[in-house]
N, C-alpha and C positions, 0 to 999 in steps of 0.2 A: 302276382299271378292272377289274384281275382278279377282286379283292372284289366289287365289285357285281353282276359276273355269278354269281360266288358264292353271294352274299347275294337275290340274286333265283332262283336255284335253288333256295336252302332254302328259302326261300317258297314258292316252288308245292310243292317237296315236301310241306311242311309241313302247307300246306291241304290235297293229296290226301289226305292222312295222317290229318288232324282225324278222320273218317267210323273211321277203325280206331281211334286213340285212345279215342275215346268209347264204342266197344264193349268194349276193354280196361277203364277206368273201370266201366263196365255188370256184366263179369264179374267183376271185384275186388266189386261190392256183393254177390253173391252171399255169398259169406264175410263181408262186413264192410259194412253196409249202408249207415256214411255216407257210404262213396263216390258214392252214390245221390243223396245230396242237393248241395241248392245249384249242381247240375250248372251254372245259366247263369255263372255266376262265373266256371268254368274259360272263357268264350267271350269276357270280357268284361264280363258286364253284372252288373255290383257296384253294391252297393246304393246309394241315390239319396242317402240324408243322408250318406255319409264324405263331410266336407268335405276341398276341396283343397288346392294350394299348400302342401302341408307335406312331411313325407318318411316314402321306404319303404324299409322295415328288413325281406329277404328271409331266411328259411330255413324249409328244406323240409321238416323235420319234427321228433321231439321231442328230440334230442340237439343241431340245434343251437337249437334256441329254448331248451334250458338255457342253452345257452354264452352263449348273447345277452341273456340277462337282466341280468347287472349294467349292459351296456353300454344296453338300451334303458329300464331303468330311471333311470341317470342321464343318458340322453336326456329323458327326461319331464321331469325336476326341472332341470335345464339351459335348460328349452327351453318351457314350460307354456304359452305362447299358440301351439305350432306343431300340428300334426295331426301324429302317428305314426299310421303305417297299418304293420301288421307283417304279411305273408303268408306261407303256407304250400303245401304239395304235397298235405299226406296230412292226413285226417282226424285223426291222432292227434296232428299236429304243430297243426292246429286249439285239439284241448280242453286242451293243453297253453297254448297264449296265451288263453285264457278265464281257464285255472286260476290264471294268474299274474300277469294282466294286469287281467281282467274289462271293466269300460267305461274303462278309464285309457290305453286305444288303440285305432284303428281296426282291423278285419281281414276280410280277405278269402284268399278262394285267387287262388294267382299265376296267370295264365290261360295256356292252352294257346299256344305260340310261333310263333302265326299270326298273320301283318300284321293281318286283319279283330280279332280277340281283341285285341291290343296295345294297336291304337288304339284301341278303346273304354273300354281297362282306363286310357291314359294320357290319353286325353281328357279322362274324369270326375275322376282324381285330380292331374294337372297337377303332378305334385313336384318339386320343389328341388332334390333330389336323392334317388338310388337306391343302399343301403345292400346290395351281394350277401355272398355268404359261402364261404368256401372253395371247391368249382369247380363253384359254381353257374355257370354261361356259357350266356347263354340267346342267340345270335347277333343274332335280327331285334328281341326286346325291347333288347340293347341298343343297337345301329344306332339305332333310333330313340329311343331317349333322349338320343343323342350328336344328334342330327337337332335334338331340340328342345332340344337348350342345355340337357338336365337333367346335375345331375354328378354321376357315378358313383364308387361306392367299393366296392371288394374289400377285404374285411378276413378275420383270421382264414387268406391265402390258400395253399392247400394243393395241392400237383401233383408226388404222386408217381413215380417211377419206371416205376410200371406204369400210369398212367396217360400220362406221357408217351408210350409207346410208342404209343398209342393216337390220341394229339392230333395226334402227326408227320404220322400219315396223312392228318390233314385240317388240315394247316400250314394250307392254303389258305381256311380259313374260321374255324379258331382263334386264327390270329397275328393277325389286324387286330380279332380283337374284343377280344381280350386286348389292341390298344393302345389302342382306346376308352376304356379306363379313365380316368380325372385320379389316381386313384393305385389303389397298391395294397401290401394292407400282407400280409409273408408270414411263418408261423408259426417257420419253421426256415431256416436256412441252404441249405440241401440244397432246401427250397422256393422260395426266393427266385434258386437259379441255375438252378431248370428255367423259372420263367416269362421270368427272363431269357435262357435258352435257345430259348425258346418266343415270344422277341420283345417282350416286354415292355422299355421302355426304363428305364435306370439312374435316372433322374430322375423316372420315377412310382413306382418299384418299390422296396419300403422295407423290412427284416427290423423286427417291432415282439414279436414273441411270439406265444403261443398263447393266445389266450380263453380257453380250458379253463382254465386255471392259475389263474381268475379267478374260479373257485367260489368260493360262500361257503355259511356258514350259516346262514341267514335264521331269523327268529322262527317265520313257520310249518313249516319242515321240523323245527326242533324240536318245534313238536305234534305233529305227524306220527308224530317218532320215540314219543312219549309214550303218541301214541294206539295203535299197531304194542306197543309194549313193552309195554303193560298188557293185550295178549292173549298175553302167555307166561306161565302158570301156574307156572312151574317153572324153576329156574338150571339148565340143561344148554348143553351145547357145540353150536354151530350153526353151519352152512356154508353160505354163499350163496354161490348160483351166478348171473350177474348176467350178461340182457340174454342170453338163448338164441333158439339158432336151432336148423333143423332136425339132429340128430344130438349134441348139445351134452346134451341132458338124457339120451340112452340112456347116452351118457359116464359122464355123472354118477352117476344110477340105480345102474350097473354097479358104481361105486369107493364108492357109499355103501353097498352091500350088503358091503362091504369096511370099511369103518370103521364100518358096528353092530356088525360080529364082535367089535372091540374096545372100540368103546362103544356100548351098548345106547340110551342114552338122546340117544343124537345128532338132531338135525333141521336136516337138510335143507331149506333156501328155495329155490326155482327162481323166477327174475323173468324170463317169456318174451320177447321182445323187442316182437313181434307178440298186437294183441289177440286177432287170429283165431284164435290158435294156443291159449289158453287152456285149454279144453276137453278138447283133442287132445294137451298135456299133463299135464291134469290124470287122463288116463286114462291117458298111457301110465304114469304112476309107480303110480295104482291097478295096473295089469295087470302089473307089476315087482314086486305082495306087498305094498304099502305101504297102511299109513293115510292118507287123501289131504287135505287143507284146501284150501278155498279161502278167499282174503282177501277176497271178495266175501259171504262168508257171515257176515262179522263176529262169529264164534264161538273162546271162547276157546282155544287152543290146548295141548291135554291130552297127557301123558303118551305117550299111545296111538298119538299124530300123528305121523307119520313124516318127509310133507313137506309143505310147506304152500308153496302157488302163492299167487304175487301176484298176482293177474288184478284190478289196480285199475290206474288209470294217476296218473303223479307219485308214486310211493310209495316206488322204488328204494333214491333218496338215504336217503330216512327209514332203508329197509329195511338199509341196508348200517351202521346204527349197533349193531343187533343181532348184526350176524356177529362171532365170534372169526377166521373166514377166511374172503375175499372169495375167487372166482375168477371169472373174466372169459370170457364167454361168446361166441363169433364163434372163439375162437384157436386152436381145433382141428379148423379148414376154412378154406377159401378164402375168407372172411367179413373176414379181418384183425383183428378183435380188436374191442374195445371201449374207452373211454376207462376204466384206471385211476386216472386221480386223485380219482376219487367217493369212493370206499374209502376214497384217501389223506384225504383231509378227516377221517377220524376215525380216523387214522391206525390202520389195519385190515391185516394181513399181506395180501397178494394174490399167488396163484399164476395164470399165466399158459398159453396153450398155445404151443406151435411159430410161428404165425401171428399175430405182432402189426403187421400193415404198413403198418395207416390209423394204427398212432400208433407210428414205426419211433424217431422222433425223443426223444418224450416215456418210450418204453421205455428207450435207451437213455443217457437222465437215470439215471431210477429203477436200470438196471441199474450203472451207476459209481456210483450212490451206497448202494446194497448195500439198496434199498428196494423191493423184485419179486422174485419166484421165477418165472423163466419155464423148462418145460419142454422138452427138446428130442424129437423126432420119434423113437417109438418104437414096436415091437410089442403094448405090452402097458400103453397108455398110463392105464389105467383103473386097473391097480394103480398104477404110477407115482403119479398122482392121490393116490391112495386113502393112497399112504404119506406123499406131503409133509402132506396134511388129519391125518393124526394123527399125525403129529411137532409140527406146529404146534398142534395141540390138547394135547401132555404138552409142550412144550418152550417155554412162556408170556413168557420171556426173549428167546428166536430170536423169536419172534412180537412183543413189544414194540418190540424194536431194527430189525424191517422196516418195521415200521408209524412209528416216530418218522422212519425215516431216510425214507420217501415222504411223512409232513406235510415236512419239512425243503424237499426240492424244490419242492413246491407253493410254500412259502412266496418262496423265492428266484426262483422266475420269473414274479412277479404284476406286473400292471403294462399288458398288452396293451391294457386295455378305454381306459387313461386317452389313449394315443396311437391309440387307434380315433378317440375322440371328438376331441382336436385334430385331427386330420386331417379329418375330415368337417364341422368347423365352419371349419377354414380353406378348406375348396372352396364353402362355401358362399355365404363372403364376397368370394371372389377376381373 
């Protein structure tokens, strides 16, 4: 009883809400224009040919529709007469299921978490079941997927610390959606006792690993690296800085003006996280003295080049085949960090910041197994930087032995996607 009054508060919330949403949405095109299009999608009204009756595989944007690619790929090949419909938040978690997918799945945006929006989004697609993704919890979409007998799967699921503290205060409309669930599979330990804290009962609630572990390296990310590698002119020492946000490149900038002192011939990669942001740092490292590239410009990469921007999207992974040293970009702010195990896939040194807290679990693999440089919280955190990047550049043995010891954990924690897919084929059948 208490839920419903709940769940019908968020409701009207929700709809008054829609009207500010939308102008949110409207302001984000300003900077990034696809937020502009296909607006009816976010209300519901998704296009007329996705056929129904099959299932939808949620994530919000392009970090996790990486992670979800082995598993929605061996959805498809599993499963060839069912519809996969895969949805996204953000425009860039969009071109990212085009870029991987193309017509070999349905897609759409997940529509805004309003009754009127829901039911037209669950009317037209009718699924079998709803695949979410770490703490994706959308309340009134899932209520009424529980309403109409669709079955629900949380995989990958993730409820941090700090985020608990967050969820407590709204026990009263978290707990009962989180028991909605028919399962739910959690990445870590430490995971699997907050949603059990959070009300999640023992019998849906299941530790199975983390997706991430479950990269691979597909045929095109090696062209990729091939096509990136045959615009470096020249064997010099390179450091990617990987998946920046705001304040993360002046970091950088600052400690690579520190390590041309000692090697002249160094470059610098900066991969922004954000496409908007492209521009804004491809200028700030011009206004830092540098020769600037962008990857957009598909020009070889000369001597002269100082740093070269990635301003393409999907190119990361390629990009991180190139580095002698990876560093992770989000860890030196309240960001939490980034997923390290890309790097590890090519087994690449990676130094870290003070903040790694979206992956507390998977750091502290890598850090018992002597496969991470994470840094601690300092004054002067630019030279810090600046000195691990060129010790790891003269010390090629320390840099070997980090990089074999993070392939090594990748390898021993794979496994997540194949117990995502039992689990969602046995709710299917049940």
């Amino acid at each position: 009883m208490r839920f419903t009054l709940a769940l019908v508060l968020y409701r009207l919330l929700f709809l008054l809400l829609t009207p500010l949403l939308l102008v949110v949405l409207l302001l984000r095109s300003i900077s990034q224009q696809a937020y502009r299009k296909r607006l009816l999608e976010r209300f519901g009204f998704i296009a007329k040919n996705l056929k129904p009756h099959g299932i939808v595989v949620h994530a919000a944007s392009v970090g996790e529709i990486i992670a979800l690619k082995p598993f929605i790929s061996q959805l498809l090949t599993i499963n060839p007469d069912t519809p996969i419909t895969v949805t996204t938040f953000t425009p860039t978690g969009s071109a990212q299921v085009q870029k991987l997918f193309a017509d070999k799945v349905q897609h759409c945006y997940l529509p805004l978490d309003n009754i009127c929006s829901t039911t037209l989004f669950l009317n037209r697609l009718k699924p079998k079941a709803m695949v979410f993704m770490e703490t994706e919890l959308w309340p009134n979409l899932i209520a009424q997927c529980k309403n109409n007998h669709i079955k629900l799967l949380l995989v990958n699921g993730r409820l941090s610390d700090k985020s608990m503290r967050s969820y407590k205060k709204l026990a009263w409309l978290i707990t009962p959606t989180i028991q909605k669930f028919d399962k739910i599979l959690t990445q870590s330990q430490v995971n699997q006792d907050n949603y059990l804290a959070m009300g999640a009962t023992p019998e849906t609630c299941k530790l199975s690993g983390n997706l991430k572990f479950d990269v691979s390296l597909n045929i095109d990310i090696k062209i990729k690296q091939q096509e990136l590698k045959s615009l470096l002119t020249a064997n010099r020492k390179v450091w990617l800085i990987a998946s920046t946000h705001p304040g993360d490149e002046a970091l950088a900038l600052k400690a690579f003006e520190q390590v041309k002192k000692q090697n002249s011939q160094a470059l610098l990669i900066i991969v922004p996280r954000h496409p908007e942001r492209f521009e804004q740092v491809a200028k700030l490292a011009h206004d830092a003295g540098n020769k600037v590239l962008k990857r957009s410009q598909n020009t070889p990469v000369s001597l002269n080049t100082h740093v070269w921007i990635i301003d393409t999207l999907g190119e990361l992974l390629a990009a991180c085949a190139l580095a002698d040293v990876v560093t992770m970009g989000g860890s030196f702010s309240d960001i939490g960090g980034h997923n390290p195990l890309e790097p590890a896939l090519f087994q690449k040194p990676v130094i870290t910041g003070p903040n790694m807290s979206n992956f507390k679990e998977i750091l502290a693999q890598l850090l018992s197994a002597q496969g991470i440089i994470q840094l601690l919280e300092n004054d002067d955190m630019a030279s810090t930087l600046a000195s691990e990047v060129l010790r790891l550049f003269t010390d090629e043995t320390s840099a070997k032995v980090l990089g074999n010891n993070s392939y090594k954990v990748v390898l021993a924690n794979q496994g997540a996607t194949a117990q995502s897919l039992t689990a969602l084929h046995t709710l299917i059948k049940s």
